[in-house]
C-alpha positions in Angstrom: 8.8 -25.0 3.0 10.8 -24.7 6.0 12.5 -21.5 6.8 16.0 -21.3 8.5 15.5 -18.0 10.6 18.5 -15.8 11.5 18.6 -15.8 15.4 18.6 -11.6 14.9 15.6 -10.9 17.7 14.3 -12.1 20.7 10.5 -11.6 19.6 9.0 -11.7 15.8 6.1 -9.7 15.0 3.7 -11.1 13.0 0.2 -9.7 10.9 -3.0 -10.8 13.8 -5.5 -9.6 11.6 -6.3 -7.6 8.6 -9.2 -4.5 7.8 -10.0 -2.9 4.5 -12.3 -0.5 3.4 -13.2 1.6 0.0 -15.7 3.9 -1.0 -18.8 2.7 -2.1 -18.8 5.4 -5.6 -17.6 3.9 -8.6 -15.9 5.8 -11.1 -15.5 3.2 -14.4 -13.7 3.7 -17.5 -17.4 4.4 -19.1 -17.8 6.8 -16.7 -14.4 8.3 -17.6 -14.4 8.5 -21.2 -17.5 11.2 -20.9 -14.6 13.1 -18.5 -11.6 12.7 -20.9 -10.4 11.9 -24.2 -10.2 8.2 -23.4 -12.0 4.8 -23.9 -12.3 2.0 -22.1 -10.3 -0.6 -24.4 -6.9 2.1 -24.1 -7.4 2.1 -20.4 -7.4 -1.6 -19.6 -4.6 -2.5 -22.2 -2.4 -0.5 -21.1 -2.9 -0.3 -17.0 -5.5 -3.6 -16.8 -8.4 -0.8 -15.1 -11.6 -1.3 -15.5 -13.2 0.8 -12.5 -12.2 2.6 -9.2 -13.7 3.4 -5.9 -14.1 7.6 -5.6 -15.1 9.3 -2.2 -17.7 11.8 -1.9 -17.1 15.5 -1.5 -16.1 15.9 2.4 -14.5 12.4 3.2 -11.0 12.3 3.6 -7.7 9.9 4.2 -8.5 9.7 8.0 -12.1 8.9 7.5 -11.2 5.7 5.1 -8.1 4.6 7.5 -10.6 4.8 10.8 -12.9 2.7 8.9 -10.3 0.1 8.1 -9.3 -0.1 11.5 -12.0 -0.9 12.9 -12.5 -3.5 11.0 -9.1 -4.9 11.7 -9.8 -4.5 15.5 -13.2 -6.3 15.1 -12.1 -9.1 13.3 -9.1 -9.6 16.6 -11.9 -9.2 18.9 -10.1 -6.3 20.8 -11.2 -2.6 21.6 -9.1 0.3 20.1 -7.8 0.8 23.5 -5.8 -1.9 23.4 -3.8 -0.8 20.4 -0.5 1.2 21.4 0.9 2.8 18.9 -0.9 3.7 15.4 1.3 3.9 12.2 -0.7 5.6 9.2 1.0 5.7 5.5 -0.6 8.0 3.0 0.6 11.0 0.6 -2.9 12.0 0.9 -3.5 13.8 4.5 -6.2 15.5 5.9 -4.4 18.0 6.0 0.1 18.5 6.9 -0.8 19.0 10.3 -1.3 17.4 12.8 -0.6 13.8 11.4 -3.3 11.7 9.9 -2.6 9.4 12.9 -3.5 11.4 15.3 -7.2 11.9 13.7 -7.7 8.1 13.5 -6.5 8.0 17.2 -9.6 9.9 17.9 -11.7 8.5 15.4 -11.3 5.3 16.7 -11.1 6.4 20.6 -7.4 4.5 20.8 -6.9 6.4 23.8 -3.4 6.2 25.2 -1.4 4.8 21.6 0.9 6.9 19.9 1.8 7.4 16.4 2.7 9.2 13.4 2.4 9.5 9.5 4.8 7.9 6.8 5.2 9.5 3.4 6.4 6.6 1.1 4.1 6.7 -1.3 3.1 3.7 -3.3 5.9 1.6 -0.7 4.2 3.0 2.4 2.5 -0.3 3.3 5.4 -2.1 3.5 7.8 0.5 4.5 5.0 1.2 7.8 4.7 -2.2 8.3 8.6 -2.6 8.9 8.6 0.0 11.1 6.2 -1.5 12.9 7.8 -4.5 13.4 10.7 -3.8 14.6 8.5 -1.6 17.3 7.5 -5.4 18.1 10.5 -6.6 17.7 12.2 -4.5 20.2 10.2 -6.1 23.0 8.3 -2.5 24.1 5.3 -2.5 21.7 2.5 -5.5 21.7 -0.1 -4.2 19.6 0.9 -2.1 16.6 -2.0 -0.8 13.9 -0.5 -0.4 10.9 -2.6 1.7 7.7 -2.2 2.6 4.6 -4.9 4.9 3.3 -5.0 7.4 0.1 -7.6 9.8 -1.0 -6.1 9.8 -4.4 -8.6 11.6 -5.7 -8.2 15.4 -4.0 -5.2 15.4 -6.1 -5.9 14.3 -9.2 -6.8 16.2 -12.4 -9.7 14.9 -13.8 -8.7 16.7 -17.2 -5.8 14.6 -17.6 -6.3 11.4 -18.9 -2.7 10.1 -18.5 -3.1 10.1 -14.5 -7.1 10.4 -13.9 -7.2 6.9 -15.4 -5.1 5.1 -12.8 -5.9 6.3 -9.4 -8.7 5.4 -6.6 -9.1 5.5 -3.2 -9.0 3.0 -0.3 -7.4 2.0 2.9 -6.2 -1.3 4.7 -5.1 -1.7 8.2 -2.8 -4.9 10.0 -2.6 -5.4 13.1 0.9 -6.1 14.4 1.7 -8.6 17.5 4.0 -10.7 18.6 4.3 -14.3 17.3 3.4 -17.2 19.2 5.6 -20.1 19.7 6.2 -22.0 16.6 4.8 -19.3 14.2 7.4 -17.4 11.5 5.6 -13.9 11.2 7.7 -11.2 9.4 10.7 -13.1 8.4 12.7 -10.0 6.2 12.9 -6.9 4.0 14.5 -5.0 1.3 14.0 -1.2 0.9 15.9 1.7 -1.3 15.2 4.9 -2.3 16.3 7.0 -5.6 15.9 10.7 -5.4 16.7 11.2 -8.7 13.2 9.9 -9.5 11.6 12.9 -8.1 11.0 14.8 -11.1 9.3 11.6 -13.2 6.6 11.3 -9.9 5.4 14.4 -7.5 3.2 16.5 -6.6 5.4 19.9 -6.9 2.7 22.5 -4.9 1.7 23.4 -1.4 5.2 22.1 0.5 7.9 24.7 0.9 9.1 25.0 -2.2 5.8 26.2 -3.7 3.7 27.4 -0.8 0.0 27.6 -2.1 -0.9 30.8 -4.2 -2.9 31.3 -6.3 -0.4 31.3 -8.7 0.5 27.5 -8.1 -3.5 26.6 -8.2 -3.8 28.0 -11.7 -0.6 26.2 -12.6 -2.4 23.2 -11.3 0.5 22.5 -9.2 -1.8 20.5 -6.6 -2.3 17.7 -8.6 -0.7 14.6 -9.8 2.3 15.0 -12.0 4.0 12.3 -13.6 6.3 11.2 -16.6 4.2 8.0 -17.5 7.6 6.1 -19.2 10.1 6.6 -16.9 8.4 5.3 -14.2 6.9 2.4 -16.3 11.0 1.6 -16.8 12.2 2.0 -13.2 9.0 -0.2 -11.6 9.5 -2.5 -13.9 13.1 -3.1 -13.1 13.1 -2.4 -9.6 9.6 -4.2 -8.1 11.5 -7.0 -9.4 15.2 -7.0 -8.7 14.0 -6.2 -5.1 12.0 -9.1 -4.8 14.7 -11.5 -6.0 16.8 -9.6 -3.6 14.7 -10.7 -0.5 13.8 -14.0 -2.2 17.5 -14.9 -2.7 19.3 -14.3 0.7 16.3 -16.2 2.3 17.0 -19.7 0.0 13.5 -18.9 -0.9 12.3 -19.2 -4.7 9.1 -18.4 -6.7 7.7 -21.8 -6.2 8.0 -22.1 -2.7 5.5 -19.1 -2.2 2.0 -19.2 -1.4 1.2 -16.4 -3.2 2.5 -13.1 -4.2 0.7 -9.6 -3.4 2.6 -6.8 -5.4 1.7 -2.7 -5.2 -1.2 -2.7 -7.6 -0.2 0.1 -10.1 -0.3 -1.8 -14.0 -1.2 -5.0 -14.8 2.2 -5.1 -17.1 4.4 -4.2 -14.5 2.9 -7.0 -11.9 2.9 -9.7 -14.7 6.1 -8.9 -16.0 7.5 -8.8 -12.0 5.8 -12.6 -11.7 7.6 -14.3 -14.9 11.3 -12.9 -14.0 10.5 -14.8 -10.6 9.3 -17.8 -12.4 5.8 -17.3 -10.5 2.8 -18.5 -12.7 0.0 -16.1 -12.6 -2.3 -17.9 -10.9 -0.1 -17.1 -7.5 0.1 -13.3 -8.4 -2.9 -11.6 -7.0 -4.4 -9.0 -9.2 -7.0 -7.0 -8.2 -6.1 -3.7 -9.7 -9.0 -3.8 -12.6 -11.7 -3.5 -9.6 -10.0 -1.1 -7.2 -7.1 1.1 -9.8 -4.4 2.3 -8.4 -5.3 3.3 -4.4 -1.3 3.6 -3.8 -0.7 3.0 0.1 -3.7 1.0 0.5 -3.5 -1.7 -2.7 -1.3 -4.1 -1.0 -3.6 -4.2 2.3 -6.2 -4.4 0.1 -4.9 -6.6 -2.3 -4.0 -9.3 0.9 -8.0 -9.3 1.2 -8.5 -10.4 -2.4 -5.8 -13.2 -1.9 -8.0 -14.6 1.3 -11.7 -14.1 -0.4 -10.2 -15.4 -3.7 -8.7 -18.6 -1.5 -5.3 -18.0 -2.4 -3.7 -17.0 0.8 -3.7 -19.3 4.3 -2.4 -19.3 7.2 1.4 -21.0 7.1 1.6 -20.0 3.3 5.1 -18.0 2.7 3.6 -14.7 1.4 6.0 -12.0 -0.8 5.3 -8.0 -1.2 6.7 -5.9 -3.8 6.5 -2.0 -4.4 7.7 0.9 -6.1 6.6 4.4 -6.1 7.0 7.9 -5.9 10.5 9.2 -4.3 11.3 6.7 -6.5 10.8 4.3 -3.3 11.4 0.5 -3.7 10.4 -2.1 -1.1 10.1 -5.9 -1.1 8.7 -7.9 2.1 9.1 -11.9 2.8 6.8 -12.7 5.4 4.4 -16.3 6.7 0.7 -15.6 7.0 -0.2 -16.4 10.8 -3.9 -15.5 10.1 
């Protein structure tokens, strides 16, 4: 369809090319239900997981986000050099300081970009990719990498078969320039937080609150922690009511999209998101049974499976949708330029 754009900036970014990268381990449901009290037919009914990708002991966040990016950076044809500023979204650092960004910066030998680390959890894809754009869109950046990247697995109780069951790890990176004449890029956004969510999704040790003891390790206070329901309720409410949000003020319905690549946490939630927007599901990319839940890095990853499954092309009106931990909400309208 043809989009009426606002006249709100002088220069649209758009997404130039696209990296991803997971772990070659597999941890499958089999695999779990020697771990846990759990079998295979419980997990894939009720999240639609059949296996996850699990990094070796001694590989962390930045090593997966590097990896992505230079993949990204390959498939532009352009050297890491060239890449100004370096936006990485995880909950999963190496480590609080110095930002995750500023290892991949090295990693990668971007020498000269800045950067930084956004904590938005399962929304840090498309929250970093806003910011991002409006670094383009401002007219000072030309070459933005955005990442999101989790090691889920460092904080994850393996005991705990109502969270161990979800999560995996991976990493995706974009690359962010400006549009060309006659190309749409990034068109708009919808984002919202709601503190109160806190307590239903967290990880309460090792911040300020509950400096690391050993006290707080015993407690298991490092890992996961989450009320299963309530945020089953809110993502299911939310992922969609912001999507119809961005969908709405744009004159833009279900059927005009190419496809639609939601956060990648239960099968339920996504398919449930897909018929309140009147989508049928052969437009919703779902890839969460082969990679779980890898929370910053599905929807990156998830754009990969929509251009090797031959869903997504360039021109084709595209539509993100998350919800996570904070709780955080975010819903991205965008035209593939790829």
């Amino acid at each position: 369809m043809s989009l009426t754009l606002k006249a709100r900036v002088p220069v649209r970014a758009k997404i130039s090319s696209l990296g991803v990268y997971v772990p070659p381990k597999l941890l499958t449901n089999a695999d779990l239900e020697k771990m846990v009290a759990t079998n295979d037919q419980w997990i894939t009914e009720r999240t639609g997981i059949r296996e996850r990708h699990i990094v070796e002991p001694g590989v962390a966040t930045s090593d997966l986000a590097a990896e992505a990016a230079r993949r990204c950076l390959a498939k532009r044809g352009i050297a890491a050099s060239e890449v100004e500023v370096i936006i990485v979204a995880t909950v999963t650092p190496d480590m609080f300081f110095p930002a995750t960004a500023c290892l991949v910066q090295d990693k990668i030998g971007a020498k000269g970009a800045w950067g930084f680390d956004l904590s938005a959890a399962c929304s840090g894809f498309p929250y970093a990719l806003q910011v991002g754009a409006k670094l383009i869109e401002s007219g000072v950046q030309k070459k933005v990498l955005v990442i999101g990247a989790d090691v889920m697995s460092s904080v994850i109780d393996y005991t705990d078969r109502t969270t161990c069951v979800i999560f995996g790890d991976g990493a995706g990176a974009v690359l962010l320039e400006p549009c060309e004449p006659g190309e749409v890029g990034l068109v708009d956004f919808y984002h919202e937080i709601d503190g109160s969510g806190a307590v239903s999704l967290n990880m309460p040790g090792g911040g300020s609150l509950h400096p690391s003891t050993a006290e707080t390790v015993a407690a298991k206070m490092h890992y996961v922690h989450q009320d299963g329901q309530a945020v089953y309720k809110f993502a299911v409410r939310k992922m969609a009511e912001a999507a119809e949000t961005v969908l709405t003020r744009n004159g833009v319905t279900g059927k005009d999209l190419g496809c639609f690549i939601p956060h990648q946490a239960n099968k339920r939630i996504i398919l449930s998101t897909a018929e309140r927007l009147g989508l049928p599901e052969s437009s919703v990319v779902i890839n969460i049974d082969r990679y779980g839940n890898t929370t910053a890095g599905t929807i990156p990853l998830a754009m990969q499976t929509a251009i090797d499954e031959g869903h997504l092309k360039k021109g084709d009106l595209v539509l993100l949708a998350s919800v996570g931990a904070g709780f955080t909400v975010g819903a991205t309208l965008l035209q593939w330029e790829i």
